[in-house]
BAFI-3210 file (N, C-alpha, C; in Angstrom, 3 decimals, decimal comma, padded with zeros to 6 digits):
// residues 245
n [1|2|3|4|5|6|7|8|9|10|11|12|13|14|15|16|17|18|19|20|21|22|23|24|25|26|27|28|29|30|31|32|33|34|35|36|37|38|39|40|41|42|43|44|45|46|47|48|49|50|51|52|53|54|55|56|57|58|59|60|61|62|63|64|65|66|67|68|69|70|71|72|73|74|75|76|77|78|79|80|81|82|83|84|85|86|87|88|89|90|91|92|93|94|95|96|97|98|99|100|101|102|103|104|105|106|107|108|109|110|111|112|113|114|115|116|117|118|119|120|121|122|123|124|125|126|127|128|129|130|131|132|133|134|135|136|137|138|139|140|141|142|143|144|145|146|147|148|149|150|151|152|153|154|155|156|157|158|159|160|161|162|163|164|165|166|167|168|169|170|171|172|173|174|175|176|177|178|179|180|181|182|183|184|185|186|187|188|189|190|191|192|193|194|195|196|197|198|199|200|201|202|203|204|205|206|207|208|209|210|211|212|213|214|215|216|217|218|219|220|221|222|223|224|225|226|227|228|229|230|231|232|233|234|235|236|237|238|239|240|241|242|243|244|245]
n.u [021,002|022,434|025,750|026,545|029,357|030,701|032,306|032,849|033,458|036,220|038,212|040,301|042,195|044,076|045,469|048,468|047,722|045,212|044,298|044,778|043,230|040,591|040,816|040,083|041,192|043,856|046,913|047,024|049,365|049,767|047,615|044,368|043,059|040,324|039,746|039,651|037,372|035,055|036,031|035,891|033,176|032,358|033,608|031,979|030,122|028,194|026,809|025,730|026,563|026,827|028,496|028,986|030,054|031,888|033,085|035,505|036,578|035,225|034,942|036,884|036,705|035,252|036,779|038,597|037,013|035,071|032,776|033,079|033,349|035,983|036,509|035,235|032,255|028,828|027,278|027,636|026,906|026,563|026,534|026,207|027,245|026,421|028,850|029,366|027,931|027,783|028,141|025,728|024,443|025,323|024,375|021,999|021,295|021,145|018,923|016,616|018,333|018,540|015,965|013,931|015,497|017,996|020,963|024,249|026,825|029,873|032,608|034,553|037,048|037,836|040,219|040,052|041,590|040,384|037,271|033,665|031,797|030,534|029,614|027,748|026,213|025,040|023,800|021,134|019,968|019,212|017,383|016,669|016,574|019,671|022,853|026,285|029,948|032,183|035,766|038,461|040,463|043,791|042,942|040,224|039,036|038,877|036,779|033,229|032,120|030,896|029,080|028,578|026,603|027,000|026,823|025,819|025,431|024,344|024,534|025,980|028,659|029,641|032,797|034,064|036,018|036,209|036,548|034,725|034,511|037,027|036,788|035,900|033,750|033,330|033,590|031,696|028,576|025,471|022,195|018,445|015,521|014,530|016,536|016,556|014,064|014,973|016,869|015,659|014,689|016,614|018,859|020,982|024,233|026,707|029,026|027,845|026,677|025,150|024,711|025,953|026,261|024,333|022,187|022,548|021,972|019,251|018,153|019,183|017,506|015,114|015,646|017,178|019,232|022,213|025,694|028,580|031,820|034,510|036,847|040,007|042,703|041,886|041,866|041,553|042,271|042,084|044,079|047,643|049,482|047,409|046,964|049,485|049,914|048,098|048,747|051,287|050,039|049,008|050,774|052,333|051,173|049,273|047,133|045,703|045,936|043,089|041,606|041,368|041,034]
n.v [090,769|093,300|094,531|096,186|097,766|098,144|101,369|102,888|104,830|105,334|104,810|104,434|102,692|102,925|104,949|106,923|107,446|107,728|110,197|111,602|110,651|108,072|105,165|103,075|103,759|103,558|102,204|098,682|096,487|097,663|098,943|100,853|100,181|099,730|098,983|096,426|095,165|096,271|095,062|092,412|092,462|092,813|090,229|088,866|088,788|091,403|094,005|096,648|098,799|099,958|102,062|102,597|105,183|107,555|109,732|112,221|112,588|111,349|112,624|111,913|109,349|109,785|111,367|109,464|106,799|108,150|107,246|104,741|102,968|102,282|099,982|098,317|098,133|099,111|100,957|103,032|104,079|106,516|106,947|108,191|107,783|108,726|109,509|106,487|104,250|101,162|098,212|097,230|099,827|101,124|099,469|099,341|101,999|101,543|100,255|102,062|102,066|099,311|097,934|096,288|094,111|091,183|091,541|092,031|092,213|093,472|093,951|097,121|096,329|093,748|091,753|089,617|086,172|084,532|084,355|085,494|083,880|081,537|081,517|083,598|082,367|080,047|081,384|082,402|080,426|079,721|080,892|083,265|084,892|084,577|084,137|083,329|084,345|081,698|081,928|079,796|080,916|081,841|083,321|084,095|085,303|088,289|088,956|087,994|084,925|081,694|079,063|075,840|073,204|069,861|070,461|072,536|075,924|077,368|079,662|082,936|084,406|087,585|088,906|087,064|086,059|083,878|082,029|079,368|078,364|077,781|079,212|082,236|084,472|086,219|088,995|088,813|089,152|087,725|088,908|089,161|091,037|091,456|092,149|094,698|094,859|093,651|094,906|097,611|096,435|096,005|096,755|098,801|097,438|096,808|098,209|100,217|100,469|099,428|095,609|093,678|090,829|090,212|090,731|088,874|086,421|086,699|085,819|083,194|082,264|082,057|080,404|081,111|081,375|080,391|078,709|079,241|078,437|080,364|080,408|079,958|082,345|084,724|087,868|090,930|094,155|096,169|096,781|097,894|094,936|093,777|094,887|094,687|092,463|091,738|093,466|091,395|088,918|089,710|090,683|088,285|086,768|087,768|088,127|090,665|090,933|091,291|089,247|087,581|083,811]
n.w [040,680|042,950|044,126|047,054|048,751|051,601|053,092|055,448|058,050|060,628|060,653|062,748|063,790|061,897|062,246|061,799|059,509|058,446|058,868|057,020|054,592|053,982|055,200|053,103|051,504|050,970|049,963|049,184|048,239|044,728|044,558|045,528|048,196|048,186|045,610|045,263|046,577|044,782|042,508|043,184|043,149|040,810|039,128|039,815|038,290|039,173|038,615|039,091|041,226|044,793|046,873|050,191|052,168|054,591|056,976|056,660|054,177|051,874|049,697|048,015|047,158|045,279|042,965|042,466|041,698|039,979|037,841|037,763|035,945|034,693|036,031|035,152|036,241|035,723|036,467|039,464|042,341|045,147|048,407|051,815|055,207|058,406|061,154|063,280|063,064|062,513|060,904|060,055|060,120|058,203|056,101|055,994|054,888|052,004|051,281|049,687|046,923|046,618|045,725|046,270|045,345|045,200|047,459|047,239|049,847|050,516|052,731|052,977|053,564|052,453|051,350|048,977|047,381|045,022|043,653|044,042|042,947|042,561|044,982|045,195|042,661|044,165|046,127|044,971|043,562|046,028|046,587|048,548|051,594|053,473|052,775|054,146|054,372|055,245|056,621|057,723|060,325|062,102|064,145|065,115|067,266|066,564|065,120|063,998|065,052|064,124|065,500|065,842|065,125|064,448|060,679|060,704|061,108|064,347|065,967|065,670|067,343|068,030|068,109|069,961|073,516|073,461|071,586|069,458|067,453|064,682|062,357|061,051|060,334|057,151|055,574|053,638|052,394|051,411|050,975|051,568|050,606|052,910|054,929|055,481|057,050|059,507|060,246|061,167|063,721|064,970|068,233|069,144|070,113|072,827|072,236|071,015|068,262|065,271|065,250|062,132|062,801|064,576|062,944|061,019|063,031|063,365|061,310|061,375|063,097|061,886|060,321|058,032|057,042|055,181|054,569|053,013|052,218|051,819|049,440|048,384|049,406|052,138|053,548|056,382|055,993|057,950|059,974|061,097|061,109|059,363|057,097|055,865|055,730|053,517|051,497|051,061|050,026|048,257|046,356|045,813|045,586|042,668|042,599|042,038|039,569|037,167|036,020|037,785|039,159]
ca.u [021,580|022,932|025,805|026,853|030,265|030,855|033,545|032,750|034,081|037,045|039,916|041,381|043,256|045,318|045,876|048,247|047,664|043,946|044,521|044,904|042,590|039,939|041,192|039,665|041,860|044,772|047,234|047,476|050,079|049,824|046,383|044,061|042,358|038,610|039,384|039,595|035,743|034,595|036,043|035,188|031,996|032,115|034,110|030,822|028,919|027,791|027,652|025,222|026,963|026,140|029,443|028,656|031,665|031,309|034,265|035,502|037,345|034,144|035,235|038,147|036,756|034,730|037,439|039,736|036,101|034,342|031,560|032,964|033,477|037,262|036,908|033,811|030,755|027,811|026,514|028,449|026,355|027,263|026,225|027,665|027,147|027,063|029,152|030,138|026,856|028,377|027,847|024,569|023,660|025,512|023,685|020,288|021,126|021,310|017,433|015,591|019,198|018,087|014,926|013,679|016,554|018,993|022,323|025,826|027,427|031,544|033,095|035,595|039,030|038,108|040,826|040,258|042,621|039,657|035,954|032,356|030,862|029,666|028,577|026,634|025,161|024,494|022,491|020,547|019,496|018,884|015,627|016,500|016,862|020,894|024,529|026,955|031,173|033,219|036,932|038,933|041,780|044,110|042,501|039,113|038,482|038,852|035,946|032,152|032,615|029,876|028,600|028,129|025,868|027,610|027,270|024,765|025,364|022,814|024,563|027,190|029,485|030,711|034,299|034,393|036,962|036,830|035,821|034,110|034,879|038,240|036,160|035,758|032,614|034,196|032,852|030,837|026,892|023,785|020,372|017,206|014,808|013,807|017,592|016,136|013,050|015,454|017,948|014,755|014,404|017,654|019,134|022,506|025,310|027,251|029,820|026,809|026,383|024,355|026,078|025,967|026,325|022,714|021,128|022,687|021,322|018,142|017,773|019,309|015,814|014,364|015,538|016,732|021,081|023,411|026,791|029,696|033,320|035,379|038,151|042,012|043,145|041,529|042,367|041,061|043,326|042,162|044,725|048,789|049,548|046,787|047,119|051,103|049,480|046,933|050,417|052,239|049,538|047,959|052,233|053,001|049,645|048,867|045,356|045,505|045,002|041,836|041,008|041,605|039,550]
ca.v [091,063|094,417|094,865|097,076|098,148|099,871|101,581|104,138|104,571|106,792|103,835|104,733|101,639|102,986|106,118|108,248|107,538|107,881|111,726|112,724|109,915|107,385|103,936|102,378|104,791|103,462|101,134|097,484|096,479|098,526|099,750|100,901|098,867|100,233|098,670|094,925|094,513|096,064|094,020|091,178|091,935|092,894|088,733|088,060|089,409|092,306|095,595|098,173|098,992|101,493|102,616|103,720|105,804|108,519|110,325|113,418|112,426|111,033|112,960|111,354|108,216|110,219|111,620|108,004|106,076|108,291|106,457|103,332|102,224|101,995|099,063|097,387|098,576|100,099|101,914|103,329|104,623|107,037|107,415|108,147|107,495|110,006|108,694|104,797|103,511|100,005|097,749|097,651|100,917|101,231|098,861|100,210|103,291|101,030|100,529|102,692|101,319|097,817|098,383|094,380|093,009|090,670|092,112|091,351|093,038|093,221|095,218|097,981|096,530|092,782|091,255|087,758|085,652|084,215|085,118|085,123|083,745|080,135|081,512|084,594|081,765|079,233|082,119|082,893|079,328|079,500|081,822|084,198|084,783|085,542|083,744|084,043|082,985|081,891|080,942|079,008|081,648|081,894|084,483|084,072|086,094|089,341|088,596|087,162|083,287|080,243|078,309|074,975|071,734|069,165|071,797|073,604|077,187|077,891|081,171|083,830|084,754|088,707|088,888|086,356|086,353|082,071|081,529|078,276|077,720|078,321|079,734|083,563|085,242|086,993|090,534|089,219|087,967|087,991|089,233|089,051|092,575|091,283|092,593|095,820|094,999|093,477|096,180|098,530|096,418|095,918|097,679|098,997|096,288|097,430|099,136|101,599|099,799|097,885|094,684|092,836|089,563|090,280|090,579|087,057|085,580|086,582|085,357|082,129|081,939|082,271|079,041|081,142|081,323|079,318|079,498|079,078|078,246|080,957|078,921|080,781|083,260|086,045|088,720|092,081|094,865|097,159|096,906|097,393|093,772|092,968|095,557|094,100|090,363|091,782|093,354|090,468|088,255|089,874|090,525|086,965|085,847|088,091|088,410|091,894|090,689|091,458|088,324|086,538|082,915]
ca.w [041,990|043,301|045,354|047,910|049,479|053,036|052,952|055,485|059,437|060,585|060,467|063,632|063,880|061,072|062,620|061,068|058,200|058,086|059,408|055,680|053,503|054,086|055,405|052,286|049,989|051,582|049,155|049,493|047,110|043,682|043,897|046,469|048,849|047,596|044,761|045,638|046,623|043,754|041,417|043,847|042,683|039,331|038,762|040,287|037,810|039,113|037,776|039,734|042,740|045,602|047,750|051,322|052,634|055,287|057,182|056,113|052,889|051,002|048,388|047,447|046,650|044,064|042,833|042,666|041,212|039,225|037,286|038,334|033,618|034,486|037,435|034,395|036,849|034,486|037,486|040,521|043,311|046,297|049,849|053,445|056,847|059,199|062,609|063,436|063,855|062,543|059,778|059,911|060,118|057,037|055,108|055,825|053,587|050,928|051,106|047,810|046,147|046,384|045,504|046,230|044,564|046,364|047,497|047,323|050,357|050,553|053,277|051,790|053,483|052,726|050,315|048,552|046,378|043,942|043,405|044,830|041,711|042,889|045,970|044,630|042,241|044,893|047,071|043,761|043,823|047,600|046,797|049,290|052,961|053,538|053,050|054,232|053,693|056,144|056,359|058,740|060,281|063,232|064,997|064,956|068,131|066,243|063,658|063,757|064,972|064,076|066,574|064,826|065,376|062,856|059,776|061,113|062,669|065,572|066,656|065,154|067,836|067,499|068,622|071,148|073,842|073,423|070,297|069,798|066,303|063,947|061,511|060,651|059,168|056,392|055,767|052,066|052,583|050,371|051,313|050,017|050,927|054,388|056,205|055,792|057,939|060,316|060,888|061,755|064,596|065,914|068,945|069,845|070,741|073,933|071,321|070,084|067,455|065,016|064,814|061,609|063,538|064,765|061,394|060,541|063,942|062,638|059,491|061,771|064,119|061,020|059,583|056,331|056,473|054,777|054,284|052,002|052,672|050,597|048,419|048,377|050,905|052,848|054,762|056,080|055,712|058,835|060,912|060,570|060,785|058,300|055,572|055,484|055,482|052,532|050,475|050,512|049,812|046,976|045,599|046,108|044,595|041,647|042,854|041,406|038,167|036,640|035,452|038,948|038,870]
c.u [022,411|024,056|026,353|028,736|030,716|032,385|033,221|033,941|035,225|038,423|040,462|042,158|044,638|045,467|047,725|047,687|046,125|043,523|044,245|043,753|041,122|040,636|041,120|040,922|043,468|045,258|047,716|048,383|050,241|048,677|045,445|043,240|040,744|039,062|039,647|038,095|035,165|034,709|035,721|033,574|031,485|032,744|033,135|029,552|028,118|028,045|027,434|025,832|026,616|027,424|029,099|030,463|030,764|032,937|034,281|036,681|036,518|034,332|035,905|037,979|035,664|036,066|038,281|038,534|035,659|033,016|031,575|033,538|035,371|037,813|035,469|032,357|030,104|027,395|027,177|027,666|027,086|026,790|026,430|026,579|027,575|027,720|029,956|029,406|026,915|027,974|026,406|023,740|024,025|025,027|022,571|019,985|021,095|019,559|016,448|017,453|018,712|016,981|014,080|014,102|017,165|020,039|023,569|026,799|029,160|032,114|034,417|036,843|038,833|039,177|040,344|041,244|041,325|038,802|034,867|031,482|029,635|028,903|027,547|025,459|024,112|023,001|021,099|019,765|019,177|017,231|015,527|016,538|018,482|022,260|025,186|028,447|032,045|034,702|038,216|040,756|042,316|043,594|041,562|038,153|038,668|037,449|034,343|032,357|031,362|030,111|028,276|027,805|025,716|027,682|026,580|025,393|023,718|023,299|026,014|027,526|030,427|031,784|034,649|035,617|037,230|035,892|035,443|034,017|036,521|037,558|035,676|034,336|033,131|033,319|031,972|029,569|026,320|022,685|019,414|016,771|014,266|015,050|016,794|014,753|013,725|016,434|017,021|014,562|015,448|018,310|020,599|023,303|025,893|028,613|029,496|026,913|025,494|025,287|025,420|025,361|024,677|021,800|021,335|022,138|019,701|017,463|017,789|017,903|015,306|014,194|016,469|018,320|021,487|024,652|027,387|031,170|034,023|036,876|039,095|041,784|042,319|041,498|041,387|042,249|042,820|042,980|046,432|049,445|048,811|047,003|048,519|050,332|049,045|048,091|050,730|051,578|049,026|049,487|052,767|052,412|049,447|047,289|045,088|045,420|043,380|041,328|041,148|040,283|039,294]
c.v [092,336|094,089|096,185|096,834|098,833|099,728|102,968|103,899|105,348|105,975|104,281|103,954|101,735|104,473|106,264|108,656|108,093|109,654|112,167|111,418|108,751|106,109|103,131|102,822|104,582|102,484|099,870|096,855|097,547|098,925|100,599|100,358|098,749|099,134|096,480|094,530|095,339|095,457|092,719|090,965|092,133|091,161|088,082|088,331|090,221|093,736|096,979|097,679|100,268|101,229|103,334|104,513|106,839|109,465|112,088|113,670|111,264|111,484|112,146|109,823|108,762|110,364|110,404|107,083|106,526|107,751|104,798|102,517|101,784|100,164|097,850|097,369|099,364|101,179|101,929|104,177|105,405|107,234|107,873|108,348|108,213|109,211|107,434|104,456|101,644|099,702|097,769|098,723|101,770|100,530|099,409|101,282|102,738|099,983|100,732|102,129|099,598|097,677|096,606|093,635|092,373|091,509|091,508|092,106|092,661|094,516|095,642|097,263|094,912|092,083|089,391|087,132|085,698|085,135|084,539|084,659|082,586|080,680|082,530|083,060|080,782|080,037|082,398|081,397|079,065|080,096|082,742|083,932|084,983|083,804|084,524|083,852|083,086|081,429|080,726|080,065|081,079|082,202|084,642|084,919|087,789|089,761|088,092|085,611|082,668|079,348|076,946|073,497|071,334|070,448|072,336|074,727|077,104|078,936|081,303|084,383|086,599|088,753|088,316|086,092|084,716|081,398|079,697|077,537|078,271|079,131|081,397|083,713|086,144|088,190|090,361|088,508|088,859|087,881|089,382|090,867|092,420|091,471|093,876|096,163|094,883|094,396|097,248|098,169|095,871|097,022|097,912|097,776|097,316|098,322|100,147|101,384|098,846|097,112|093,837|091,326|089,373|090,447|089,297|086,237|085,801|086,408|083,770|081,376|081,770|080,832|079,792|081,329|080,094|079,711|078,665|079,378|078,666|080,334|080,167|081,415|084,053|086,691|090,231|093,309|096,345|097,483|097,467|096,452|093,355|093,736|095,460|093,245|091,074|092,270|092,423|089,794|088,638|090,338|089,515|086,179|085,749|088,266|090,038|092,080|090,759|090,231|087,076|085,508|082,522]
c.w [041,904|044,259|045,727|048,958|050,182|053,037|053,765|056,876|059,721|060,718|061,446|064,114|063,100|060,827|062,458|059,973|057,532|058,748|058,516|054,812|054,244|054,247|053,709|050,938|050,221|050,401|050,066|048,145|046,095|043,052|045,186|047,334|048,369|046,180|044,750|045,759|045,652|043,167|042,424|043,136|041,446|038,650|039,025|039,624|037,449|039,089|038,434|041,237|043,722|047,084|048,891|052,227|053,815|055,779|056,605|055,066|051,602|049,896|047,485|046,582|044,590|042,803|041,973|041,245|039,821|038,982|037,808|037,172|034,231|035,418|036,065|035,534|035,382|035,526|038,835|041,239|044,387|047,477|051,030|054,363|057,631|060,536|062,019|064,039|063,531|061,420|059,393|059,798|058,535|055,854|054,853|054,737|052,074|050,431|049,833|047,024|045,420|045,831|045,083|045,647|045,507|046,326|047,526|048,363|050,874|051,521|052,783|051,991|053,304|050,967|049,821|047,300|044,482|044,116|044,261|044,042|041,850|044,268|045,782|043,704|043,003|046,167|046,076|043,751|044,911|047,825|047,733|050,868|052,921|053,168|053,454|054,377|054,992|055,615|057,666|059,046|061,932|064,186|064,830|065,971|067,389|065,152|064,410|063,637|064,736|065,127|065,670|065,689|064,459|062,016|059,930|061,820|063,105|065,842|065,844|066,551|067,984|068,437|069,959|072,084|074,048|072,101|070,468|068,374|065,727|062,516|061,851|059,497|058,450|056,009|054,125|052,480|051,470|051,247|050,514|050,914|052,602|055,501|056,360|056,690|059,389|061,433|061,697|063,241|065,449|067,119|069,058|070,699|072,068|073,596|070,668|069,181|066,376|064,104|063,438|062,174|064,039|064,226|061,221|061,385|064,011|061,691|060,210|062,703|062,914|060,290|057,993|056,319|055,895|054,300|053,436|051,904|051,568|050,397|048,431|049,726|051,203|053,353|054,631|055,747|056,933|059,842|060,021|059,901|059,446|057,068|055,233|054,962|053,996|051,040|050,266|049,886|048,312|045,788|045,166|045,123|043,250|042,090|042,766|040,220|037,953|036,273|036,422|038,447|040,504]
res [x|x|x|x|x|x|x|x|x|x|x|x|x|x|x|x|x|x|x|x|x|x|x|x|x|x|x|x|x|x|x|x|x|x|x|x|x|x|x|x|x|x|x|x|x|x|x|x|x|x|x|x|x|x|x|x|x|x|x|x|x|x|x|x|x|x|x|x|x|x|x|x|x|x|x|x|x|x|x|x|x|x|x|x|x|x|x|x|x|x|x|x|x|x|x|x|x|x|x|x|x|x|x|x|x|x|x|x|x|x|x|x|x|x|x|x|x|x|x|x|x|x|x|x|x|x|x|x|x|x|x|x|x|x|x|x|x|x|x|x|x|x|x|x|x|x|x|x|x|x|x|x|x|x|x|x|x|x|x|x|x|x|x|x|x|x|x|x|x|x|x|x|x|x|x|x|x|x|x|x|x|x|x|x|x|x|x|x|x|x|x|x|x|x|x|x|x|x|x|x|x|x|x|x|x|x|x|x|x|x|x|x|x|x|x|x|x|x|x|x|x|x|x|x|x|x|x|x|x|x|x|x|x|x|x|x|x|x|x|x|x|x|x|x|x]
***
């Protein structure tokens, strides 16, 4: 398994600051936020990664990364995204990367306490088609909600203004090689967009999602409010240890 981390978009939620750097390059506690979903997915195993960034401080993460040997990646990939054509449009570039492997995709500002290890293994045992992790927050209207019959989702929800679950789609899923057929035929959300949320509700017609209820805390860190929450939490925690379980 491969994964992948978007880390692109122009952060204007965390405008000033993103005037001079990349949202992603921003510190959460005593490191920088880019570096949380890598090692998310290096505790998970994996080693070849492929970084999509875009903006106009793409450099910097070069710069910050390098090869990737200092974070334990063997292979550190680079890409960018021209615009804010959405999550999805950022995955797609990650295409001849994958190269019919499964993926491990982690968006750049998502913090977690533990790891993705059981659920990377449990998708690996799933044979393919997508996971994907949720976890039960306050504010679930800001996020990708589940629609659920008993434990079944029938529909993902994007940022509903009455959510219909307490549950959050958290920004980490696995795919097998068949998102990338899917994304080809998705259209623009009413945000100009391709939404994530509409790759997962097609894998869901499909019969082929399942999900996995991520264990400790989680937060994103795109906002004000949340990149405080994602400080304290990861100060309080220690979940900036390297050897988080």
């Amino acid at each position: 398994m491969k994964g992948v981390v978007l880390a692109g978009g122009l952060g204007s939620r965390l405008l000033p600051c993103t005037k001079i750097t990349n949202k992603h390059l921003l510190p959460v506690y005593d490191r920088p936020m880019i570096h949380y979903p890598l090692r998310c997915l290096v505790n998970a195993g994996i080693q070849d990664v492929l970084l999509v960034t875009g903006g106009s401080f793409a450099g910097h993460f070069l710069q910050l990364l390098g090869n990737g040997k200092e974070l334990g990646l063997k292979e550190l990939h680079y890409t960018y995204q021209e615009g804010e054509g959405g999550i999805a449009d950022a995955l797609r570039l990650a295409e001849d990367f994958a190269d019919g492997e499964p993926l491990a995709v982690v968006l750049g500002d998502n913090i977690i306490e533990r790891n993705i290890r059981a659920a990377a293994q449990a998708y690996l045992a799933q044979g393919g088609g997508a996971r994907i992790l949720l976890k039960r927050v306050p504010d679930p209207e800001r996020f990708g909600v589940p629609v659920f019959a008993g434990d079944r989702i029938v529909r993902i929800e994007e940022k509903p203004e009455q959510p219909r679950s307490q549950f959050a789609v958290t920004g980490i899923y696995f795919y097998d090689h068949q998102v990338f057929t899917l994304i080809r035929d998705l259209k623009p959300s009413e945000r100009g967009e391709l939404e994530i949320s509409d790759v997962n509700n097609m894998y869901l017609e499909r019969g082929q999602l399942a999900w996995s209820e991520l264990a400790g805390w989680w937060t994103d860190a795109g906002t004000f409010p949340s990149l405080l929450r994602a400080s304290n939490l990861v100060a309080e925690s220690g979940a900036n240890k390297s050897d988080e379980e």
